[in-house]
N, C-alpha and C positions, 0 to 999 in steps of 0.2 A: 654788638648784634643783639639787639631785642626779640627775645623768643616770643611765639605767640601770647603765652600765662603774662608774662612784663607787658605785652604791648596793650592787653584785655583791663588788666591795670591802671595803666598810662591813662585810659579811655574813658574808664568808669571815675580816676580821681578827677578829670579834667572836665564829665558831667557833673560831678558833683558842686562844682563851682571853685574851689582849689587853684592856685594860682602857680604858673609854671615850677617855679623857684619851690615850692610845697614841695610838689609833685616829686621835682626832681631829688629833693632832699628823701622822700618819703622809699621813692623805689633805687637811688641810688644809680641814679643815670645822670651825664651831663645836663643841663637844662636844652643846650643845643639839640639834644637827641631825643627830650620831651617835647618839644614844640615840635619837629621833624615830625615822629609818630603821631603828634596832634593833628597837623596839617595834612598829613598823607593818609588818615582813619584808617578802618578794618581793612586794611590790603592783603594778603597771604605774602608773608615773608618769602623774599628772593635768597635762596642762597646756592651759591657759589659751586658748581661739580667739583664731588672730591678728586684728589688727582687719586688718577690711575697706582695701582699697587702692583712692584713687581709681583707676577703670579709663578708658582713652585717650579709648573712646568715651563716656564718662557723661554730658558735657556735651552730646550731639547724637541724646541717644534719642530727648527730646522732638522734636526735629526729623524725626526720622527716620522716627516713629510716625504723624505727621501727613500725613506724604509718601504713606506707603503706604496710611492711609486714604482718602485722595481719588487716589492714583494707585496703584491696588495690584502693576500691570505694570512700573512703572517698574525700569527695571537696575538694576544694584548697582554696575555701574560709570559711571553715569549720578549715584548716589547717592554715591559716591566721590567723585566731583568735586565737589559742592555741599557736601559738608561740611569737603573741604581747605579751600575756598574761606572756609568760614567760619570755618579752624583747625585743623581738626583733623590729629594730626601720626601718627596711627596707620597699621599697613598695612591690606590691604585684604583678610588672610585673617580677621580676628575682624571685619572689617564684614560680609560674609557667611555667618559663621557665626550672624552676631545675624540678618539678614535670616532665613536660613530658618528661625529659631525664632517669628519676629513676623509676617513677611509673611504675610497672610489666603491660607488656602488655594483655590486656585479649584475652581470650581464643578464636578460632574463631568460631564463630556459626555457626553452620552445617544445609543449609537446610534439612527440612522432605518432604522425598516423599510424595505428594498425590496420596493415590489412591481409583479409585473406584468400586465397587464390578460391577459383569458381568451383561451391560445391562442396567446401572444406567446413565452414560451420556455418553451425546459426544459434543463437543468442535468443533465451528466454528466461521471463519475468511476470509473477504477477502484479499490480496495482491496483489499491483501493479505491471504491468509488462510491459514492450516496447521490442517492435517486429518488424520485416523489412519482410512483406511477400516475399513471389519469386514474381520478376518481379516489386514488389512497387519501387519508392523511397522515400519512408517518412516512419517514424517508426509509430506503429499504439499506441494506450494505451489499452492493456487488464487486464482482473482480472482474477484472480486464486480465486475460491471460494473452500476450505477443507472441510470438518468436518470427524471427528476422532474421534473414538471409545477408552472413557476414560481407557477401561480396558486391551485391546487387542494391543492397538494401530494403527489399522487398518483403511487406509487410502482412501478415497474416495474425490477426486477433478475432476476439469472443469474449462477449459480456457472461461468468456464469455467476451459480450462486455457492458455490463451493470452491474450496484449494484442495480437498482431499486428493487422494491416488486416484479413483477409477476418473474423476475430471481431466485430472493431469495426464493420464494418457489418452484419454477419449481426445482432451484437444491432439495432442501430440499424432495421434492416427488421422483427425479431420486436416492439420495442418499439411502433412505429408500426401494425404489425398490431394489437397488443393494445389502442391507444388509439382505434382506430379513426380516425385521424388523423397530422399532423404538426406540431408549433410551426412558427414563422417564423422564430426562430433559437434554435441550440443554444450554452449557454457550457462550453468546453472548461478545465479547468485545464493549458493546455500537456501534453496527452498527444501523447508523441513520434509516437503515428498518426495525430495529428491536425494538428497543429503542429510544422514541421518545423525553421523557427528564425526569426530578424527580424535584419536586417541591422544595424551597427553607424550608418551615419549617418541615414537615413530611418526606422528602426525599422517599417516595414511586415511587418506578420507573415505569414510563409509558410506556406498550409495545403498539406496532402497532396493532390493534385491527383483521386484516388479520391474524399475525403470531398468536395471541392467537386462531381465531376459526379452525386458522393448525394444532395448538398444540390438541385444543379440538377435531378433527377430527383424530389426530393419539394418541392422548394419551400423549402427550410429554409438561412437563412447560419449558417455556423459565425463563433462569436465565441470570441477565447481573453481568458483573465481575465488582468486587470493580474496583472506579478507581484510576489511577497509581497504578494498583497494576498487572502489565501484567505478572506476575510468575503463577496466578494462570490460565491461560489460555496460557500455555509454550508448552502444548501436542499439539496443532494447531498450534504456530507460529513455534516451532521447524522444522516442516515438510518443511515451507515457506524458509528457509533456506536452507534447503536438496534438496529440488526439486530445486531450485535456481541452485545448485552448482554441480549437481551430472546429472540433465534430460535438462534443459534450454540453459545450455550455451552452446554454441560451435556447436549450430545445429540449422538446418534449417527449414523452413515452408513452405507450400503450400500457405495455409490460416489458418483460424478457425477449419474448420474441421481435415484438416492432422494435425494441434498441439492436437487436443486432441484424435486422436489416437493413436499419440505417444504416450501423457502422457497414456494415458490406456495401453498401453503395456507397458511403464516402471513399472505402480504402482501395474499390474500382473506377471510381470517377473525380477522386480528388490525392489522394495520397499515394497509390502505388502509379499514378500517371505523371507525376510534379518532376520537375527537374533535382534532384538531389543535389544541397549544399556541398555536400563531402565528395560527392565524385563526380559534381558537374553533368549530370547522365540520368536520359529520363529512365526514372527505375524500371519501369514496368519492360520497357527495352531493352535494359540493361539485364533483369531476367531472365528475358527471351534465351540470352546469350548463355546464362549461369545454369538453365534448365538445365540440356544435356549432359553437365559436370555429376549432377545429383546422382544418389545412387538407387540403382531401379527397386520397385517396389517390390515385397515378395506375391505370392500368389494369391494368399490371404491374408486376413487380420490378425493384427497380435490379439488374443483371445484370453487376457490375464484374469484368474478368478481370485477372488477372494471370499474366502467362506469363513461363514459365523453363524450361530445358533439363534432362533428367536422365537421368542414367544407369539403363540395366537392368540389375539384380544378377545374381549365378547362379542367383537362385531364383524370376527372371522379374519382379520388382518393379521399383517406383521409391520413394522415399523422397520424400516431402513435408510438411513441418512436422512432423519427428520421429515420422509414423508411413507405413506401407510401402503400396502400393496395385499389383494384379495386371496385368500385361499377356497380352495372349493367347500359349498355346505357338505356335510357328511365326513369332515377331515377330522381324525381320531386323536391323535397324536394335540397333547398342547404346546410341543417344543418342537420346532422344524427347520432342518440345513436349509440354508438360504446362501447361494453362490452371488455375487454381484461380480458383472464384469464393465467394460467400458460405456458400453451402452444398453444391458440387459440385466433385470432380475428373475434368478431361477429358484423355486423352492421345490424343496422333497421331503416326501416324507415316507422313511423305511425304505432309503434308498429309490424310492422312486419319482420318476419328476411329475408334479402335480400342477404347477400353474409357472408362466415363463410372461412376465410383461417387460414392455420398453422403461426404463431407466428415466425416471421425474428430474424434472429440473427444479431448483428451488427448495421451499420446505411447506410442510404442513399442506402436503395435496394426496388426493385417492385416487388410486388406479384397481379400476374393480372388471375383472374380464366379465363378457359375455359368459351367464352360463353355470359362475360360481355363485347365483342366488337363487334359489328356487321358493318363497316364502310359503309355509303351509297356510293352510286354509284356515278364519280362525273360526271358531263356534262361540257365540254369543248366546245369552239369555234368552235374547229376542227373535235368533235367527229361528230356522227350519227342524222340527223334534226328527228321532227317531221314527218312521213308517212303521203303523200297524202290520205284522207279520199273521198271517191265517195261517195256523201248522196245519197239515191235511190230517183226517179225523177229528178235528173238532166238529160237534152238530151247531148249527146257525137256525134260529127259528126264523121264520119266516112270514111275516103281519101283514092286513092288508093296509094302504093307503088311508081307509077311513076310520084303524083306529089310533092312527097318531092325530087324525084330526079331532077327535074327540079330547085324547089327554093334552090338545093344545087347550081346547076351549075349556076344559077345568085349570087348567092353568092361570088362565087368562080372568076366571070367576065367572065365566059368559057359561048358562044354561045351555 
């Protein structure tokens, strides 16, 4: 058998002009087998499949096959040992490279729905989103805050521009209005306003002490979901995906407001009316049913405050959650209790309340009441002097007519 290098040989002495009998003497082939390779030129050598080699494990397939038929769980280091035991001298990386080719594959586990009875929970999430209002050029960052109704499905969201507390419960009160009700408990994915941490040896989780006297005030316990384990809070993220792909893209905005009137007309005219995948059931009917479950509202609002100190600027404000709010001219005090609740801001000062406005959405906007501007008057250079004052007792003399017309005409150099 002539390897390629011999046969490259062969080729080049018999271009060279070299005559069989050379050749053959030269590379030390029969001459038969130099004329053979002459006449058959550059071919790629044929050779022959090596036989087969007994392999380590050949003798313990059959054992092995029978194992995993009637115990298809069983280890491989469990199977290791039962076949040293009966011989075999091989290692243990080609015993599990044969295992995962023959071991029956198992079965695939099927998740179980959860569900839960009408009225028992609802499931909320924020989501991130970026926006190009009409007229901007910078895309802005908003949230999408849900919460959905475990049993109906029934979908309640709002575009804001914050995740803090007083949002999270302003939706949580707007939601409940619109439900005409409240769940018995809400599951949180560890949102930091919600969930504030769990300790390292008890793992008892610590809520936001706000969200709990929300819950105490509508009835509702906050539950936060295992974590990594986002399947069990899939009835809210699913929506985040829907609303994504189906209301969001491909359309345009005013601002804050016109997005979430759209969304309000999508989630009455296209999402809470749809036939639901998961329960076959048009949602919004399926509601109807789940309303009565809810638990009735109390008589007023939960009314959480949270208080902080702030400075007045030079231009009579305070700064609260990135947007500015007016105090009245004449306010003495440069540092002032500011109350912020779900949807109000209140300020005082020396205990008393001096200016109460509605609660801004967004950042970087002015809320100036009627009232708190009075600007003075300015006096200019140019403007209007002080009025000559005649105190009584002064003597005023008294000239006729014709002799300022005289000191006009020396004035003037006129005779």
């Amino acid at each position: 058998m002539v390897n390629l290098k011999g046969l490259m040989m062969i080729l080049e002495l018999h271009r060279q002009g070299l005559p069989i009998s050379v050749i053959a003497q030269r590379t030390g082939h029969d001459r038969k087998t130099v004329r053979k390779y002459i006449q058959q030129g550059l071919a790629v050598p044929k050779y022959k499949p090596r036989a087969a080699r007994a392999g380590a494990l050949d003798d313990f397939r059959g054992y092995l096959q029978e194992r995993l038929q009637s115990w298809p769980e069983l280890t491989g280091s469990r199977l290791l040992r039962e076949i040293r035991a009966l011989g075999y001298q091989g290692g243990k990386t080609i015993l599990h490279d044969y295992l995962r080719q023959v071991r029956p594959a198992p079965a695939p586990a099927f998740e179980v729905r959860f569900e839960t009875p009408p009225g028992q929970q609802a499931q909320v999430d924020f989501a991130e989103f970026k926006v190009r209002f009409a007229g901007e050029s910078i895309e802005r960052k908003v949230w999408l805050f849900a919460m959905v109704l475990g049993h109906s499905r029934y979908l309640w969201a709002q575009f804001v521009m914050h995740q803090d507390l007083p949002t999270v419960l302003r939706c949580h009160m707007q939601a409940f209005e619109h439900f005409g009700g409240a769940p018995r408990e809400i599951l949180y994915d560890r949102m930091k306003t919600a969930v504030l941490g769990e300790p390292e040896q008890d793992k008892a989780i610590i809520y936001n002490a706000k969200l709990l006297a929300c819950g105490t005030h509508y009835g509702f316990a906050p539950r936060a979901c295992q974590p990594y384990r986002a399947k069990t809070k899939g009835k809210v993220e699913r929506p985040f995906r829907y609303i994504r792909a189906d209301f969001f893209m491909a359309r345009s905005f005013m601002d804050l407001q016109d997005m979430n009137r759209q969304l309000r007309h999508w989630l009455d005219t296209v999402a809470n009316v749809r036939v639901h995948a998961g329960t076959q059931r048009v949602v919004q009917e399926h509601f109807q049913e789940e309303r009565p479950s809810l638990l009735a509202l109390p008589a007023g609002r939960f009314d959480a405050v949270l208080r902080q100190e702030r400075r007045v600027s030079s231009e009579g404000c305070v700064s609260v959650g990135g947007n500015y709010y007016s105090v009245p001219d004449g306010t003495r005090r440069r540092t002032l209790d500011v109350e912020t609740t779900a949807d109000q801001v209140r300020i005082h000062e020396d205990g008393r309340l001096i200016a109460v406005h509605t609660l801004l959405q967004g950042r970087k906007q002015r809320s100036v009441l009627p009232g708190h501007r009075h600007a003075p008057r300015r006096s200019t250079s140019h403007g209007p002097r002080d009025p000559i004052r005649i105190l009584p007792g002064h003597a005023v003399t008294t000239r006729p007519l014709s002799f300022y017309e005289q000191i006009g005409r020396q004035l003037g150099g006129r005779p």
